[in-house]
C-alpha positions, 0 to 999 in steps of 0.5 A, spaced: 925 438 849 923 436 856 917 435 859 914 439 854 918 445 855 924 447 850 931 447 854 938 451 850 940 443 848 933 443 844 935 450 841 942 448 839 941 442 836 937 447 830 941 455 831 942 453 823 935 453 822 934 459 827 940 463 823 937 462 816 930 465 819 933 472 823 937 473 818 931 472 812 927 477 818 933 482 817 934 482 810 926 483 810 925 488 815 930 492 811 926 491 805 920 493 808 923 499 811 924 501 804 918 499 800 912 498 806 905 502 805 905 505 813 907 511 815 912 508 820 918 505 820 917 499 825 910 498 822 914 497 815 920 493 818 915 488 822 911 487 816 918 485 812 920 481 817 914 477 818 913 476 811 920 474 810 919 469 816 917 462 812 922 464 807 927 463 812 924 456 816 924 453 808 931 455 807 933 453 815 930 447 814 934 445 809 940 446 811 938 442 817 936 437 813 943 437 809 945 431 814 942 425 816 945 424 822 943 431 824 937 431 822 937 424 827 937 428 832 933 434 831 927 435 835 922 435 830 916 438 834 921 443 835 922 445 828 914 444 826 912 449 832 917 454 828 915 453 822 907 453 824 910 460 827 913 463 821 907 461 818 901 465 823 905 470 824 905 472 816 898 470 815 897 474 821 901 480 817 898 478 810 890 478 813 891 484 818 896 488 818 897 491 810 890 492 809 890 496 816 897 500 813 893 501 806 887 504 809 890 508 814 895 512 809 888 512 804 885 515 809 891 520 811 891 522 804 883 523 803 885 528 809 891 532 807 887 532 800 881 535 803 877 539 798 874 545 801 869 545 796 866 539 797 865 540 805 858 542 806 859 542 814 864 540 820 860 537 826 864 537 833 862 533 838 864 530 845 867 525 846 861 520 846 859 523 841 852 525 843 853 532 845 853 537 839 860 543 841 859 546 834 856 545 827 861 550 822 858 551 815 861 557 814 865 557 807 871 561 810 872 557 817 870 550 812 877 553 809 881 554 813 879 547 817 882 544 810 887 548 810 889 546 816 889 538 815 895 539 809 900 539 815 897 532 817 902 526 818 901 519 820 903 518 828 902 512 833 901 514 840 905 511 845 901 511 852 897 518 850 896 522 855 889 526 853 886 532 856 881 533 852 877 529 847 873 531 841 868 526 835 868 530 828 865 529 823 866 532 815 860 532 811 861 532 804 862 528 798 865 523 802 864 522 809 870 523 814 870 522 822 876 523 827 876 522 834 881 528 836 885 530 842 889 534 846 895 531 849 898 534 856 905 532 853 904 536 846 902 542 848 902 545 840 900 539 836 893 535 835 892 528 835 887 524 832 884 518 830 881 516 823 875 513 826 868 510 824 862 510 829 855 505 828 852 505 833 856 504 840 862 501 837 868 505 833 871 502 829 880 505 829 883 506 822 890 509 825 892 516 827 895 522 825 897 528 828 897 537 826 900 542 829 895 547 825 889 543 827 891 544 833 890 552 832 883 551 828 881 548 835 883 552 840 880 558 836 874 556 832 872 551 839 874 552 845 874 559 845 868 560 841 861 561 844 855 561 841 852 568 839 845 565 842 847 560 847 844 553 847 842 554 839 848 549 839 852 545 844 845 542 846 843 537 840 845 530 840 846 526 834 840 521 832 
């Protein structure tokens, strides 16, 4: 290293290390694809890869410290940077980033498999959440919203373009809350976010997208109105 900084020499002295380590995060990105929990493959990749990445720097490291006269040379805060690396990079994995894929596929699951029988009100609000759009307790349109959400898949939006914004909550036996929208570049498709408000912060748990709730909103949403107008669209959330 020079001055601090780690020059191509410093990076040649370890390429066993290096090696064992790209090819650990390889081998467990692959695994990671197969068996991960998240409905994205690079998500599932990531998180292999990240795991396996301690695997590597062991197996590395004692590769390069086979030899002593290697060893000798080895720029040893070069190779303590990378082991500290592997290391919060799988912490960050272990803490963060399973317990998040879990609860967005259990909450996906909980919307794919909602029960109609044990919704007793959809509430559609604006996108801050104050103002009332509409309140649907009707047993028939109920149906057909969980109808609707059997079509439901994991998604991860990449620079989303939203026109149109809404907060949903499902009440029922289990409360369910979604931030749903429109967006310009997916003109048959819904997006949403599995979400949770307290207060003025939303917590995020992931995202799904449906072509069929997309149906439901146009219909049951933008083109309803209210047989007496300001019964709804006027009441706000306590």
């Amino acid at each position: 290293m020079y001055y601090g900084f780690i020059t191509f020499g410093d990076l040649v002295k370890i390429w066993r290390l290096l090696l064992a380590v790209v090819i650990c995060n390889l081998l467990g990105g692959l695994i990671g694809r197969l068996v991960g929990p998240h409905h994205s493959a690079f998500m599932n990749w990531w998180m292999g890869g990240a795991l396996a990445g301690p695997v590597g720097f062991v197996i590395g490291w004692r590769w390069q410290r086979a030899d002593d006269e290697r060893w000798r040379t080895t720029p040893k805060g070069l190779v303590a940077f990378l082991g500290l690396l592997a290391a919060a990079v799988a912490a960050m994995c272990v803490v963060f980033a399973i317990p998040d894929a879990h609860e967005t596929m259990r909450r996906l699951d909980r919307l794919t498999h909602l029960d109609a029988s044990t919704v007793r009100r959809i509430e559609v609000y604006d996108r801050y959440g104050s103002k009332l759009i509409r309140a649907v307790d009707e047993p028939a349109l109920i149906r057909e919203f969980t109808d609707a959400c059997r079509d439901a898949e994991g998604h991860m939006p990449n620079h989303p373009r939203y026109t149109q914004y809404w907060y949903v909550v499902v009440e029922g036996d289990r409360r369910q809350e979604y931030m749903c929208h429109f967006e310009r570049n997916r003109p048959t498709q819904l997006d949403g976010d599995f979400v949770h408000q307290q207060g003025n912060t939303t917590t995020y748990y992931g995202s799904f997208t449906s072509v069929r709730l997309r149906s439901w909103f146009e219909t049951h949403v933008l083109k309803w109105k209210p047989a007496s107008p300001g019964v709804e669209g006027e009441s706000t959330r306590e």
